[in-house]
N, CA, C and O of each residue as an XYZ file, in Angstrom:
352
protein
N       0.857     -1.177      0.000
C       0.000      0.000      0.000
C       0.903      1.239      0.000
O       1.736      1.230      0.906
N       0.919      2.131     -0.683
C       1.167      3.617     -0.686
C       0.304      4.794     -0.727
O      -0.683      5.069     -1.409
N       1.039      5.506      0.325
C      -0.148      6.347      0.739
C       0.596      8.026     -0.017
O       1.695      8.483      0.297
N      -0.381      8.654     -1.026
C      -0.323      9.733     -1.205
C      -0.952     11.133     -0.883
O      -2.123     11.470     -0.704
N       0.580     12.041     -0.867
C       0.728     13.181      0.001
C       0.552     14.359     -1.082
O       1.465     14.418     -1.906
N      -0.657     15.469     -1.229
C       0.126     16.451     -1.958
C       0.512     17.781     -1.331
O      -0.162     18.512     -0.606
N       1.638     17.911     -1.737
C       1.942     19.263     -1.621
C       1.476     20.559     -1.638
O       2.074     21.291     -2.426
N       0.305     21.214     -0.801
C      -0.194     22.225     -1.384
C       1.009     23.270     -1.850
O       0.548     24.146     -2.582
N       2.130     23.372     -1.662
C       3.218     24.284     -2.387
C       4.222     23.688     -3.505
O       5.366     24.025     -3.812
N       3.312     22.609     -4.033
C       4.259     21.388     -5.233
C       4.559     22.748     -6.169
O       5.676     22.732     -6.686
N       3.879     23.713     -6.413
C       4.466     24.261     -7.676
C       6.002     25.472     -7.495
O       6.577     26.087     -8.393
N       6.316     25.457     -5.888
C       7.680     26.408     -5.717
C       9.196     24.965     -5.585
O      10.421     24.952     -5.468
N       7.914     23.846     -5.716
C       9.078     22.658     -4.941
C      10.398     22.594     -6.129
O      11.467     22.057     -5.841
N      10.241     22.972     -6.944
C      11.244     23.063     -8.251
C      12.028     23.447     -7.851
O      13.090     22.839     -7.713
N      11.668     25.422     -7.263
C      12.542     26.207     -7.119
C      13.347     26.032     -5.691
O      14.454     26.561     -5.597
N      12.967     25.518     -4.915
C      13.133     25.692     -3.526
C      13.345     24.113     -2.899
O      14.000     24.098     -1.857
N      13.046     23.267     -3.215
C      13.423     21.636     -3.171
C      13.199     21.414     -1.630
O      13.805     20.473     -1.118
N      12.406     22.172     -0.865
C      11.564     22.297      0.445
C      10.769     21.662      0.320
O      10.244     21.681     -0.793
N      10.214     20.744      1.346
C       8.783     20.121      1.605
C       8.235     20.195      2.925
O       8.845     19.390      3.630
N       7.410     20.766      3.529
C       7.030     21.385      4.597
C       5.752     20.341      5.219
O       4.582     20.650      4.992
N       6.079     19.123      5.993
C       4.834     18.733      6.481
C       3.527     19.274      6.746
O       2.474     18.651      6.605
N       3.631     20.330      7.092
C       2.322     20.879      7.355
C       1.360     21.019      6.184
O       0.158     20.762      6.241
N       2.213     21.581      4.810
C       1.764     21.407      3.384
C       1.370     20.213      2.612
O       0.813     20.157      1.516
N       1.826     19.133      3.509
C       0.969     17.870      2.651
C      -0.055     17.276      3.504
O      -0.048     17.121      4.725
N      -1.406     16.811      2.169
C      -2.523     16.340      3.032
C      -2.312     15.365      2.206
O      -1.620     15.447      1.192
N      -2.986     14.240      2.657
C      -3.153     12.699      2.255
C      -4.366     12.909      1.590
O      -5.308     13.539      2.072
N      -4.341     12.121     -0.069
C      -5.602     12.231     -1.091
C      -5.682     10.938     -1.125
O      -6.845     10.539     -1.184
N      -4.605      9.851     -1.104
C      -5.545      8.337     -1.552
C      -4.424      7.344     -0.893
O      -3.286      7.688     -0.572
N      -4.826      6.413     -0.798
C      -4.158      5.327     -0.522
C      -4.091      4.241     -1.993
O      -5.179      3.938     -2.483
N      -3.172      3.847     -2.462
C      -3.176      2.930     -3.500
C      -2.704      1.626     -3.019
O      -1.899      1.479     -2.099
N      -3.520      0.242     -4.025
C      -2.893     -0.499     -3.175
C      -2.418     -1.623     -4.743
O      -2.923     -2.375     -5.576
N      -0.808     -0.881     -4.217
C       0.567     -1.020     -4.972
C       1.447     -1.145     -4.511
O       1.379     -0.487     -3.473
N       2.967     -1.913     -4.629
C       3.875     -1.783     -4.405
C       5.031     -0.814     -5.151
O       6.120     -0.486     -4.681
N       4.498     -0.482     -6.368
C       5.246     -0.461     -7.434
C       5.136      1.255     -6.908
O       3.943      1.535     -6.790
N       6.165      2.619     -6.521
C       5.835      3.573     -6.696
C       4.934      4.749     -8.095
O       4.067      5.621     -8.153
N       6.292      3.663     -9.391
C       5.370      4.351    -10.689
C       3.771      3.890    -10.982
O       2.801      4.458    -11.483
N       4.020      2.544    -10.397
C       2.256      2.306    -10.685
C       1.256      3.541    -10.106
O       0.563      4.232    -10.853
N       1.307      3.678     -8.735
C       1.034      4.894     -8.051
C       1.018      6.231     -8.604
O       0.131      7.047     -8.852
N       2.249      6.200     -8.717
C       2.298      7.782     -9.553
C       0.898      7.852    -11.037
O       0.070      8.748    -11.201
N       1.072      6.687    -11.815
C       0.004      6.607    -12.882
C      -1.052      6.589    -12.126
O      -1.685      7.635    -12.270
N      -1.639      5.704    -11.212
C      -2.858      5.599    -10.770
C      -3.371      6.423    -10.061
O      -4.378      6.096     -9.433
N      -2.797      7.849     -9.933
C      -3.354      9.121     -9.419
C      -2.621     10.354    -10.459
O      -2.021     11.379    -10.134
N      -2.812     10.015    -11.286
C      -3.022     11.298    -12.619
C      -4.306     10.604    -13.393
O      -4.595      9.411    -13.302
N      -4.942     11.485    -14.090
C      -6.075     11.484    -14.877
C      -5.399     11.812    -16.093
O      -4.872     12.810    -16.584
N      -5.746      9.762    -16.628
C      -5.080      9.974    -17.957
C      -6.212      9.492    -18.551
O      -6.903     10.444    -18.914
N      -6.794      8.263    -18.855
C      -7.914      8.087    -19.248
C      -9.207      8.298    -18.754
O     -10.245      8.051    -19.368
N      -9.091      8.870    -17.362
C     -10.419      9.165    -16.614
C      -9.866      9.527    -15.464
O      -8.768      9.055    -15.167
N     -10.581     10.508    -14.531
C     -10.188     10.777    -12.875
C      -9.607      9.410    -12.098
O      -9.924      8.222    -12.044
N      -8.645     10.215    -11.570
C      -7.955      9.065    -11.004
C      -8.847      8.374     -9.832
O      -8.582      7.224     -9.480
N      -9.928      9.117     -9.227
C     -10.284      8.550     -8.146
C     -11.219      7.315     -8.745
O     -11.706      6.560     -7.903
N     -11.418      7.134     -9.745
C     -12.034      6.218    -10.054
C     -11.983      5.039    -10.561
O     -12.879      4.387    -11.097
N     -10.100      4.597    -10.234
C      -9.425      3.586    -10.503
C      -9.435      2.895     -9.313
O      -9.234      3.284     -8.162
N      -9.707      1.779     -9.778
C     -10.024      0.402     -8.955
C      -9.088      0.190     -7.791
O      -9.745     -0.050     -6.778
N      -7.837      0.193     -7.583
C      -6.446     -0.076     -6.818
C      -6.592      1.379     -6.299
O      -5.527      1.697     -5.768
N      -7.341      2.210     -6.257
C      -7.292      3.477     -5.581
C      -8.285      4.120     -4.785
O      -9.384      4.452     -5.229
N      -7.738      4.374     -3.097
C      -8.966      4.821     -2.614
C      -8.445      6.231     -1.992
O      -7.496      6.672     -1.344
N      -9.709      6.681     -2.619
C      -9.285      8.310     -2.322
C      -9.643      8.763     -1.168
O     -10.714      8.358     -0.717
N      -9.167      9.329     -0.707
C      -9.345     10.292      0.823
C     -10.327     11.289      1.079
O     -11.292     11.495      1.815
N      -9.219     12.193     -0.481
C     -10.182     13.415     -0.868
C      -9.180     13.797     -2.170
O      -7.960     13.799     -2.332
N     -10.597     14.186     -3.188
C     -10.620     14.863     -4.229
C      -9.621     15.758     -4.357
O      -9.398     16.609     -3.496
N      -8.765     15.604     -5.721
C      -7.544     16.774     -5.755
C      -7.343     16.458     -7.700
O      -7.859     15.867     -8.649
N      -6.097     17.443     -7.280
C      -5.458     16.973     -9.239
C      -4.350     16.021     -9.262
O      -3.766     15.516     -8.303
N      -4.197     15.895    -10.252
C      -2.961     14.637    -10.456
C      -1.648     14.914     -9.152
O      -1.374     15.942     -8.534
N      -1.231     13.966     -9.108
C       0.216     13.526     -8.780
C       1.446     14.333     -9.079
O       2.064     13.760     -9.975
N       1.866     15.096     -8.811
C       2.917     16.158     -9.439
C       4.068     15.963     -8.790
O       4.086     15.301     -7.752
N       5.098     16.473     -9.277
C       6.546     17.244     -8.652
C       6.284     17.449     -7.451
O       5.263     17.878     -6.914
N       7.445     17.057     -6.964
C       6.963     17.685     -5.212
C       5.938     17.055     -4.246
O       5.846     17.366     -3.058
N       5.042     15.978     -4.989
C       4.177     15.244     -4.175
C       4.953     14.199     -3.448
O       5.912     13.611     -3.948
N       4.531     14.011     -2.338
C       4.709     13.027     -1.118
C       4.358     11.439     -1.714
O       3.311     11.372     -2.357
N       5.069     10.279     -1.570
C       4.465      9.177     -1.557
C       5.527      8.067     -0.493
O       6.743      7.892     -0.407
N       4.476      7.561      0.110
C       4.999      6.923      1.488
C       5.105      5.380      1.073
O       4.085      4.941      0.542
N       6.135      4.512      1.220
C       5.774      3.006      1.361
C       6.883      2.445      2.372
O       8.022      2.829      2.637
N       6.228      1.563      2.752
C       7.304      1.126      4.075
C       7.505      1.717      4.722
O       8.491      1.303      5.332
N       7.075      2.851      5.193
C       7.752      3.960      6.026
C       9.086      4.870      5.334
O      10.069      5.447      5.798
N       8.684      4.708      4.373
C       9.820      5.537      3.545
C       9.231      6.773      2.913
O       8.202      6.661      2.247
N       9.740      7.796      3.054
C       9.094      9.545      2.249
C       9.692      9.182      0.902
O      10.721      8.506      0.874
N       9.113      9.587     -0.203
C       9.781      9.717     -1.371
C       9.338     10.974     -2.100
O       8.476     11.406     -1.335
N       9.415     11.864     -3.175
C       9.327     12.651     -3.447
C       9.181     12.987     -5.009
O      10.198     12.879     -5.694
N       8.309     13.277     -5.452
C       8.117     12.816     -7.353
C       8.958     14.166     -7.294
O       8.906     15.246     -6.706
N      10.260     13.110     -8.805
C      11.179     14.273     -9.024
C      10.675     14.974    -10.255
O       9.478     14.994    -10.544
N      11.520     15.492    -10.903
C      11.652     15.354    -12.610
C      11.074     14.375    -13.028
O      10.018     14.114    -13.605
N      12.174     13.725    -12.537
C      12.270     12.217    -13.196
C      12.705     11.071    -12.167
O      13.781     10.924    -11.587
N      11.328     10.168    -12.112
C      11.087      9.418    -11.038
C      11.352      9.884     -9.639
O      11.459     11.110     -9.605
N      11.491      9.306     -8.481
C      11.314      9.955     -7.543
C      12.973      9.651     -6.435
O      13.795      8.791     -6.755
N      13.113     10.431     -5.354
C      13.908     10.739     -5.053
C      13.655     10.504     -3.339
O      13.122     11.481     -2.813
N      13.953      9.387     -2.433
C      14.132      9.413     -1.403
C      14.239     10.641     -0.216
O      15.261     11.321     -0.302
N      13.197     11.027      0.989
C      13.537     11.976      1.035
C      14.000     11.630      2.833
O      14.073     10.411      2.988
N      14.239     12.237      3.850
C      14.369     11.794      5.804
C      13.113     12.459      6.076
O      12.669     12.496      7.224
């Protein structure tokens, strides 16, 4: 299971590579091991993500971005550029 975090400040996370707990709320829980599966199964590519089967939403938001939070094992990770990036 991975649990996703978004960033309400994902769009300065580029500039500033800050992530501020207080700024992430939990939108869904997926139940995946795979982080990229996750990452796909909360963007709206063929339809809203909340309405994918392996996904239970929390609460209503937009895709998966830069700077979003995703938890597995007790591990923070962090959607980079490109794939994601371990975070403490």
């Amino acid at each position: 299971m991975i649990s996703i975090f978004h960033n309400q400040k994902f769009l300065s996370y580029e500039m500033t590579k800050k992530i501020n707990s207080d700024d992430l709320v939990l939108v869904a829980e997926v139940d995946t091991d795979d982080l990229e599966e996750a990452y796909k199964l909360t963007n709206h590519i063929d339809c809203n993500w909340s309405n994918n089967k392996k996904v239970k939403t929390i609460q209503r938001s937009r895709s998966t971005s830069m700077g979003d939070v995703l938890i597995y094992n007790n591990q923070r990770y962090v959607v980079a550029m490109f794939g994601f990036e371990k975070i403490s």
